[in-house]
N, C-alpha and C positions, 0 to 999 in steps of 0.2 A: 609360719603356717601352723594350725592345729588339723591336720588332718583326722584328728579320730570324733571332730567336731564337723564338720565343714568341707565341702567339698571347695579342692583347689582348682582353678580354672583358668587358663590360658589363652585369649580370644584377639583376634588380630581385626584391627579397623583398618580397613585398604584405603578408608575414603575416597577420593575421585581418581582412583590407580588403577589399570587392568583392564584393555577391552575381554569381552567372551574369549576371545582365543588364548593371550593372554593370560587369562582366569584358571583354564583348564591346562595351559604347561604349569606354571606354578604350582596349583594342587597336586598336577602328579607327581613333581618335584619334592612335594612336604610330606605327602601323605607315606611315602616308605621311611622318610626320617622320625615319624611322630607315629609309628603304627603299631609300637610298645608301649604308648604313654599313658600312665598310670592316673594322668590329671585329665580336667578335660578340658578338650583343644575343639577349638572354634574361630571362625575365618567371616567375621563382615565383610560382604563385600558390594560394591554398587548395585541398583537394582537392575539393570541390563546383564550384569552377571551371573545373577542368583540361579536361575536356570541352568545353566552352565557349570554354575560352583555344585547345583545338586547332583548333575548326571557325574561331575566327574570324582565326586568324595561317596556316591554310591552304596559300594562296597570295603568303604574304610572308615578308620573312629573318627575322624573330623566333623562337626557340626557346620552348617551352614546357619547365619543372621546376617538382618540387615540391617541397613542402617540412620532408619527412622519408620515412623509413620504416622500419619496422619490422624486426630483420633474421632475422623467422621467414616462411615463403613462405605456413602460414597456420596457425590453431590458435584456440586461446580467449585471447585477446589481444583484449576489447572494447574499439571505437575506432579502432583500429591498422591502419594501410594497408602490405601487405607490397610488395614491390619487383618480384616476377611481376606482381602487380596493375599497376603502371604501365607496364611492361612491356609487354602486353597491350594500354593503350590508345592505346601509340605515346609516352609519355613518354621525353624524354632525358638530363631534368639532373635533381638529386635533391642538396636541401641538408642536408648533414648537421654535427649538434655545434652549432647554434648556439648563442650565450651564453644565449639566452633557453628553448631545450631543456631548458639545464643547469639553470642559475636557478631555474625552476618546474617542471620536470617529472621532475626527478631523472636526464639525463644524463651518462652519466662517460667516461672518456678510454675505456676497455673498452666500453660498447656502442654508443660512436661506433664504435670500431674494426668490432664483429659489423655495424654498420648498415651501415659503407661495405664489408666482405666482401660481404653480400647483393646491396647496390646492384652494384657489381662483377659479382655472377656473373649480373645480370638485363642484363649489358650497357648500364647507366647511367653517364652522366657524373658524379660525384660533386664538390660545391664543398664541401670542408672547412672549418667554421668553428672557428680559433684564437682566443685572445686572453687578454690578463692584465683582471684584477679594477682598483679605483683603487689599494687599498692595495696590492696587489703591485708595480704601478708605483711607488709611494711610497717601497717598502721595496727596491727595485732590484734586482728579479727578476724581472721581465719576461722577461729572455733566457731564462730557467730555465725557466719556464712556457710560455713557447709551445714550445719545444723538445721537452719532456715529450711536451706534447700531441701534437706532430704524430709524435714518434716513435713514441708510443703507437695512436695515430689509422691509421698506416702499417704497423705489425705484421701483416709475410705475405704485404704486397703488393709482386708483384715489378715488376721492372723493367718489362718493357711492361705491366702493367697501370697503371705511372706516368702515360702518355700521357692516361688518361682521368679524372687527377686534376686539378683546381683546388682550390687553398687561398684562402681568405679570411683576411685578418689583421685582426679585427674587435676594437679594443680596446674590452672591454665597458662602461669608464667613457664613450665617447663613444657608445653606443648608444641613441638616443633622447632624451638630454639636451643637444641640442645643440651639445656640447664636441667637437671636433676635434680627435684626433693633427696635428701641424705635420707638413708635407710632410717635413720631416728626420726627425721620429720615426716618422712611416711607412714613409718607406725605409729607414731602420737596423732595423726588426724586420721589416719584407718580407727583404731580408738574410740575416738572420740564421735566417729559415723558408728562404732557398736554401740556405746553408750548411749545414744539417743534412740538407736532402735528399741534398744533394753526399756531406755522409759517411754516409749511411745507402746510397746507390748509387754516384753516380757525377759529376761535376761537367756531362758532357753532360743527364743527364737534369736537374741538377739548375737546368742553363740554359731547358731544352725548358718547365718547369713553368710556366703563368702562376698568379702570386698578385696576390689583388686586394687594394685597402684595403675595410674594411668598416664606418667608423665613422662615420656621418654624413657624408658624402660628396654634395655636391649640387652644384647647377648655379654657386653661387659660389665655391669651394673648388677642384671636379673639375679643374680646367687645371692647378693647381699641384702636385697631388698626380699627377697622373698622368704630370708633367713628370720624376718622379723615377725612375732605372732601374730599380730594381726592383719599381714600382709599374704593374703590367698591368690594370689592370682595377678594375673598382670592383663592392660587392657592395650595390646601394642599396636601402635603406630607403626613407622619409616622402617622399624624390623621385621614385621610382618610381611612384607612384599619381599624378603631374603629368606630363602628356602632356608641354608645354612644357618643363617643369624637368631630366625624363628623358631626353626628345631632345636638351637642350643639352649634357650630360653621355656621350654616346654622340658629339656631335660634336667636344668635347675631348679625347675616345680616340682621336679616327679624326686629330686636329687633332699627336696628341707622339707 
């Protein structure tokens, strides 16, 4: 990390994890372990929770986001949570593109983009999730594909609305299945997501940017990964729902 660049950031994806009750032992669970934390810590969690996640993080550093939205403000779109809605109940982060979006739910590099426009004009912080496939990595295009993405992803947005972007650089083979990008292959595609912002604007903004690692990232790994410069932050998964596992990982951000 460069902290005297960039803000480091810590943000946990619950995805489909935690009824409301649920929601609210957890937070109170993290929130004393993470209440010196020098980085910033932030908790995705379902939209039946965010309510819950607000009253119960209150009074402490934890940020509440969610984890998508829609980028129409409202209409016949059943299901679909627009981004005035969050808006409205005090939300600030909002995850957008994840692999698993894409995967099952038919996202593409274009209604990433309309998603994080809306998110944008509701005043949301947006964590953009990149990444290559196994066989893309296999076939060594990786740099091609996250590049795509993010320039596709970033179409319109200007310069100071950069300030309110975080990227995730989530290689989607390690999502879920254990497998870990090496701390080296993390920060060559962290990288190579600053270099593109660099020539899409400017190389100050493209220092200002923090991007996180997103692929399995836990409390045994975090130090090493976060020890690399361009590795800001982490976008965690299956550790995030472990009070213990998540604060040790929030203290190895606050630790490089």
């Amino acid at each position: 990390m460069n902290k005297q660049l960039r803000t480091a950031i810590i943000a946990g994806n619950w995805k489909m994890n935690k009824t409301p009750s649920q929601t609210k032992e957890l937070l109170e669970q993290i929130a004393p372990l993470t209440k010196d934390a020098k980085c910033e810590v932030i908790a995705c969690v379902p939209f039946v929770d965010l309510q819950t996640a607000l009253d119960a993080t209150k009074d402490t550093n934890i940020k509440i986001g969610a984890e998508n939205c829609h980028w129409e403000e409202s209409g016949a779109f059943t299901g679909e949570i627009s981004a005035v809605m969050l808006k409205e109940m005090g939300i600030k982060y909002v995850i957008i593109g994840h692999s698993e979006r894409r995967q099952y739910f038919g996202e593409t590099d274009l209604t990433v983009n309309k998603r994080i426009r809306a998110a944008l004009n509701n005043g949301l912080k947006v964590i953009l999730c990149v990444g290559e496939l196994k066989e893309q990595r296999e076939q060594n295009i990786t740099a091609e594909i996250v590049s795509m993405q993010t320039k596709i992803a970033l179409m319109g947005i200007s310069e100071a609305e950069m300030k309110n972007i975080i990227i995730a650089y989530e290689p989607v083979w390690a999502i879920g299945t254990g497998l870990t990008a090496t701390a080296d292959q993390a920060q060559e595609v962290c990288k190579i997501i600053r270099d593109v912002i660099a020539s899409m604007y400017n190389q100050d903004i493209a220092n200002a940017t923090t991007i996180q690692y997103g692929g399995s990232m836990n409390d045994k790994n975090a130090d090493e990964l976060l020890s690399k410069e361009d590795v800001d932050g982490g976008l965690i998964g299956g550790a995030s729902l472990i009070a213990e596992k998540f604060a040790a990982i929030v203290k190895a951000a606050d630790n490089n």
